[in-house]
C-alpha positions as CSV (number, residue, x, y, z in Angstrom):
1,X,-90.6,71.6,-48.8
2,X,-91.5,69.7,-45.5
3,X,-89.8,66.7,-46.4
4,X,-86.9,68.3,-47.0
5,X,-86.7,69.7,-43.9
6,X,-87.3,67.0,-42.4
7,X,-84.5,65.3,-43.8
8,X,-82.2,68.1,-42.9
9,X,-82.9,67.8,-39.4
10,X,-82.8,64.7,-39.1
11,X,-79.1,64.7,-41.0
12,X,-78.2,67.2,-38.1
13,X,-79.5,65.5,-35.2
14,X,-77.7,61.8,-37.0
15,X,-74.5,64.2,-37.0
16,X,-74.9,65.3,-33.4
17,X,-75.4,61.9,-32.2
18,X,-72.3,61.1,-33.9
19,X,-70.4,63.7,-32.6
20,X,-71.2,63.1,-29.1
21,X,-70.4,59.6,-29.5
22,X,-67.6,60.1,-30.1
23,X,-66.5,62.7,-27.4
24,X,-68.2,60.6,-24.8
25,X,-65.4,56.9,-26.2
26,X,-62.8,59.6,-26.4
27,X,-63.5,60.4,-22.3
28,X,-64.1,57.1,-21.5
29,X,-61.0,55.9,-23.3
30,X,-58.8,58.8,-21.7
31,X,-60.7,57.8,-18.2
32,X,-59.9,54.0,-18.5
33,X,-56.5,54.7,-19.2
34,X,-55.2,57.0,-16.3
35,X,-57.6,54.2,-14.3
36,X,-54.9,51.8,-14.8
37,X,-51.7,51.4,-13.8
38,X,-49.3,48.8,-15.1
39,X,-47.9,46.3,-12.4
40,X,-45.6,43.1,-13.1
41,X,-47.3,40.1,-11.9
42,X,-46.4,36.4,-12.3
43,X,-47.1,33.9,-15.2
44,X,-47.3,31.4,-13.0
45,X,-46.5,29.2,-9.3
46,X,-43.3,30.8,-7.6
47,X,-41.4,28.3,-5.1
48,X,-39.7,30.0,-2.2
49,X,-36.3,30.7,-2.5
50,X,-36.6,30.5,-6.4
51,X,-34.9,33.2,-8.7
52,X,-37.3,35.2,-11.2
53,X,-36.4,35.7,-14.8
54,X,-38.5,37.1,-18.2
55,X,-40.0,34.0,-18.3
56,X,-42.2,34.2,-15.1
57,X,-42.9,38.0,-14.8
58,X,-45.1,40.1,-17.1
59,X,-47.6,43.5,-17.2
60,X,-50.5,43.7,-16.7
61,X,-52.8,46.8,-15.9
62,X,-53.9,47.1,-12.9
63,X,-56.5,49.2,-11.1
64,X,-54.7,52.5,-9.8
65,X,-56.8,53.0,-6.8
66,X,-55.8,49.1,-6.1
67,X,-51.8,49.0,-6.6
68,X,-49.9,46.6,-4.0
69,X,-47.6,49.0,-2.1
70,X,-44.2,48.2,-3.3
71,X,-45.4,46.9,-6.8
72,X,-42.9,47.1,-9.9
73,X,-43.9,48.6,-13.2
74,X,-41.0,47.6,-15.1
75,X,-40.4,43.4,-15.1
76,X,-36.7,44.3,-16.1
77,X,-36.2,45.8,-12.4
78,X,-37.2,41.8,-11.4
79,X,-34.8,39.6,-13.4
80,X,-32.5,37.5,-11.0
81,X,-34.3,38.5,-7.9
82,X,-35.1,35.8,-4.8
83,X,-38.6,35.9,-3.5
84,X,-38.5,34.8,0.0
85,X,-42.3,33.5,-0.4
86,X,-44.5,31.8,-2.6
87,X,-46.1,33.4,-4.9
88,X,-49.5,32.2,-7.0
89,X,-50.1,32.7,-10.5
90,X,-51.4,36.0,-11.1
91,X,-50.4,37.6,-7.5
92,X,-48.4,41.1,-8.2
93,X,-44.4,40.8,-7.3
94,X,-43.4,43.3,-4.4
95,X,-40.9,44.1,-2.5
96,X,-41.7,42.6,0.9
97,X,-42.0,39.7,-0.8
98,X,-38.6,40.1,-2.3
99,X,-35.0,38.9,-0.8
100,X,-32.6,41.7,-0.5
101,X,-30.2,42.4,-4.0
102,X,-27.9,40.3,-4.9
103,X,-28.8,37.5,-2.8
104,X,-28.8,34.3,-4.6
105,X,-31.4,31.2,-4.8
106,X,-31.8,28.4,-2.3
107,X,-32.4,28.4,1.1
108,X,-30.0,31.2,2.1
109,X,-32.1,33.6,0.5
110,X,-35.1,33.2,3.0
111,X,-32.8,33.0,6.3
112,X,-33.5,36.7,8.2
113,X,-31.2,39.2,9.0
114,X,-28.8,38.1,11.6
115,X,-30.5,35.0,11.6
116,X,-28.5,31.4,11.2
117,X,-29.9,27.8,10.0
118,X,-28.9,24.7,11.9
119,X,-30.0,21.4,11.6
120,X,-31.4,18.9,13.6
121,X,-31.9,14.6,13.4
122,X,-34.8,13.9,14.3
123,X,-37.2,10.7,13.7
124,X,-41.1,10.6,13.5
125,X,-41.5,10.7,17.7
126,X,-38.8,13.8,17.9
127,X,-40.5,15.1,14.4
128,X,-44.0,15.5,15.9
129,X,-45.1,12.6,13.5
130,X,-44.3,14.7,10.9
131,X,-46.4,17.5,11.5
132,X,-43.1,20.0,12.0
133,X,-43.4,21.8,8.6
134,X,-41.6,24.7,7.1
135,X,-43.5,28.0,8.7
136,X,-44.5,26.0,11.9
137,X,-42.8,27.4,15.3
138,X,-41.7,24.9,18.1
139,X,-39.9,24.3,21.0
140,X,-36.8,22.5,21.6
141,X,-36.6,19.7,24.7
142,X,-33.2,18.5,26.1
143,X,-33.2,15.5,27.8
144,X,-29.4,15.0,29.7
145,X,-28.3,14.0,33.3
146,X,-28.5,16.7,35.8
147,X,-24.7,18.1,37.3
148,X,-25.1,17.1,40.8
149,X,-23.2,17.8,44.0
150,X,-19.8,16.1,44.8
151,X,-20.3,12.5,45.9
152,X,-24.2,12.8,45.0
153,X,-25.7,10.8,42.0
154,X,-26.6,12.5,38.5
155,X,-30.2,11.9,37.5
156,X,-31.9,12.9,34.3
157,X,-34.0,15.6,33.2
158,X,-35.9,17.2,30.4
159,X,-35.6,21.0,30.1
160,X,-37.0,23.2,27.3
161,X,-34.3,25.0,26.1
162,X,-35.2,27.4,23.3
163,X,-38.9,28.6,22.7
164,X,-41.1,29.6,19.0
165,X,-37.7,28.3,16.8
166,X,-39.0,29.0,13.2
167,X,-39.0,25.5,10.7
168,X,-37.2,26.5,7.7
169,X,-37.4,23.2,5.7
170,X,-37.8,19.4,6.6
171,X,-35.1,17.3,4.8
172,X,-34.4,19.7,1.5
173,X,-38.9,20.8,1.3
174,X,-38.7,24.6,2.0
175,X,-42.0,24.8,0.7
176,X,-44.4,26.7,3.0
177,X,-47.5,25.2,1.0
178,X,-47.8,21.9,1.8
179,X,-49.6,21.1,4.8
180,X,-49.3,17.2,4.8
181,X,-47.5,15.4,7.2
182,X,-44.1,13.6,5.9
183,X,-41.7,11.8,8.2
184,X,-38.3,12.9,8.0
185,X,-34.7,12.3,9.5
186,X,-33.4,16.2,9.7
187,X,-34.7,19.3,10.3
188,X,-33.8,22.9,9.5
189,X,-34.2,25.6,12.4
190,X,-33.9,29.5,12.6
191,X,-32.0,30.3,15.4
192,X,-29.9,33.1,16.3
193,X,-26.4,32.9,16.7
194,X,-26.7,32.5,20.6
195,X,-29.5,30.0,20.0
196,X,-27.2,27.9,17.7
197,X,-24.7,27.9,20.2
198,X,-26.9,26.1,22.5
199,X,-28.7,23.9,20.5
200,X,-25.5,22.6,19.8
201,X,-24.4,22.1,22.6
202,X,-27.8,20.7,23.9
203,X,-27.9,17.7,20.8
204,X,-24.2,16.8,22.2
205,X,-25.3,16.4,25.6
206,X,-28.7,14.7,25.1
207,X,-31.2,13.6,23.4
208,X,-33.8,16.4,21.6
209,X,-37.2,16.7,21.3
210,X,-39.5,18.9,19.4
211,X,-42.6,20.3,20.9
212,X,-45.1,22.0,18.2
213,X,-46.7,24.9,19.3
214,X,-49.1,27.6,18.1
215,X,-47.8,29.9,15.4
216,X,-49.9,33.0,16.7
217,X,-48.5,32.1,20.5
218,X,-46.0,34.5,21.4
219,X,-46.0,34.0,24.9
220,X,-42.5,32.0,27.0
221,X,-43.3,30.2,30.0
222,X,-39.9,29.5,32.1
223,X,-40.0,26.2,33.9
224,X,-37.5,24.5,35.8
225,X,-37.4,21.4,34.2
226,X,-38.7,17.9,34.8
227,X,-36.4,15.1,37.1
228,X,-37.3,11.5,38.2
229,X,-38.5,13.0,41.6
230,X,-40.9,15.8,40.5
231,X,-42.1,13.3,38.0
232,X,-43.1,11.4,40.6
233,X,-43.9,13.1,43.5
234,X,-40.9,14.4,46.0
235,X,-41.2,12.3,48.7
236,X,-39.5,13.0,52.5
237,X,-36.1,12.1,52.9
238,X,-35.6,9.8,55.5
239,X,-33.0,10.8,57.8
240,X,-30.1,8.2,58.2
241,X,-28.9,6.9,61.8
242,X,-25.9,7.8,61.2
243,X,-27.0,11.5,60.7
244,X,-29.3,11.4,63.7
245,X,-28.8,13.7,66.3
246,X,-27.4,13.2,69.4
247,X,-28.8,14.0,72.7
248,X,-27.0,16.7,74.8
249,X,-24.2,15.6,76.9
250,X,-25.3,17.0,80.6
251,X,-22.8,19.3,81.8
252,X,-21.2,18.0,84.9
253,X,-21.2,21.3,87.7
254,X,-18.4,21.3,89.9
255,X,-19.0,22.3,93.7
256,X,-16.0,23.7,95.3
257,X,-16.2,23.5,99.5
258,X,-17.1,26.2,101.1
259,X,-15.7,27.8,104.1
260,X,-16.9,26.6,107.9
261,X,-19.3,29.4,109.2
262,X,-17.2,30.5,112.1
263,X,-18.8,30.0,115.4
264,X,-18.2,30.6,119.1
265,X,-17.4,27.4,121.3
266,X,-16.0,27.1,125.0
267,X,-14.5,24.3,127.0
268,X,-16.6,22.1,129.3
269,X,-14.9,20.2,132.0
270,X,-17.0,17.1,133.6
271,X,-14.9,15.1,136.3
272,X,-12.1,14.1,134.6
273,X,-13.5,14.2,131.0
274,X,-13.5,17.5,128.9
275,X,-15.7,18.8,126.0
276,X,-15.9,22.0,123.8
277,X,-19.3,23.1,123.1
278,X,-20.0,25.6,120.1
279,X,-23.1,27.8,118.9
């Protein structure tokens, strides 16, 4: 009789473990699930400028609580979009990171709004070695003779002319990646329409240079350019002889005569001889 109430409990208590077994998956599985939300990522290295198809996007689920803002669920919504940056294997595709619809692949598709590209020759001493990559900033340095004054001589001078230009690509790289060096003959600027205007101007009048600066410097500095003179030292002008001054002329006074002091005077007769004496 004991025994088999023994075994009866121990049915029940097999049957309630069973039971709550299963409730407690069932919650964890309904938990795990609204945990998770799907987000297209992609399957592998993304160039700049390069056009996504279904080849390089797919789901995954992703935490909820975690979700890039501006994530896609649906890697239909992606196919023939631009991404205006690289992206790593794995790293969620959103919309910042997205050129606007309908713009197509290449270089054009990371150029902001109202933004232009221009293109510069340069060699590995106006190239900074080199070291001008796509994403770097620098400045631009004209080097042309100086308008002078009629009749006076033109000398040179170097002037920066347009300051933090963004490097789109160095010969046809766009690739903000790659942080080697390479030494090329052209590179592609940023500029706005204004700036393009000068630049162009600036490579027809001179010789450019560019200056690298700090990509977290926001900061302009006007300066008035460097001549042969400031370079140097300004020295005094020496003043010529035929500039010298003359001395004053003396101004010549003219005395006009004037008129005898009228005075009293009688007749003095001595002998034979006469005189007239005044006071």
């Amino acid at each position: 009789m004991r025994n088999s109430r023994a075994v009866v409990m121990l049915g029940m208590a097999l049957l309630a473990g069973v039971t709550a077994v299963g409730f407690a998956s069932r919650w964890l599985l309904q938990t795990s699930s609204s945990a998770l939300t799907p987000v297209a990522v992609v399957t592998g290295d993304v160039g700049l400028g390069q056009p996504l198809n279904p080849n390089l996007v797919h789901i995954v689920s992703w935490p909820s609580g975690s979700v890039p803002p501006g994530a896609f669920k649906d890697a239909k919504a992606l196919e023939g979009r631009v991404v205006r940056t690289s992206l790593e294997r794995g790293e969620p595709v959103t919309e910042s990171k997205l050129a606007p619809l309908g713009t197509r692949g290449g270089l054009s598709a990371v150029i902001g709004e109202g933004r232009r590209a221009i293109t510069v020759r340069v060699n590995d001493v106006v190239g900074v070695a080199g070291f001008a990559l796509p994403g770097n900033y620098v400045d631009v340095i004209v080097n042309t003779q100086e308008p002078g004054s009629k009749g006076d001589s033109q000398q040179s001078i170097s002037k920066i002319v347009l300051e933090k230009i963004l490097v789109l690509a160095v010969a046809q790289q766009v690739s903000r990646d790659d942080t080697q060096p390479k030494v090329v003959n052209a590179v592609t600027l940023e500029v706005t329409p204004d700036q393009a205007e000068k630049l162009d101007l600036a490579r027809s009048v001179g010789s450019l240079s560019l200056v690298l600066r700090n990509q977290v410097d926001n900061h302009t500095l006007p300066t008035d350019g460097a001549t042969k003179i400031t370079l140097l030292g300004k020295p005094v002008a020496a003043v010529p002889a035929s500039a010298a001054v003359a001395p004053p002329v003396p101004t010549r006074v003219k005395y006009s005569a004037r008129p005898a002091v009228r005075r009293n005077c009688i007749g003095v007769l001595s002998g034979t001889q006469g005189s007239q004496e005044c006071f």
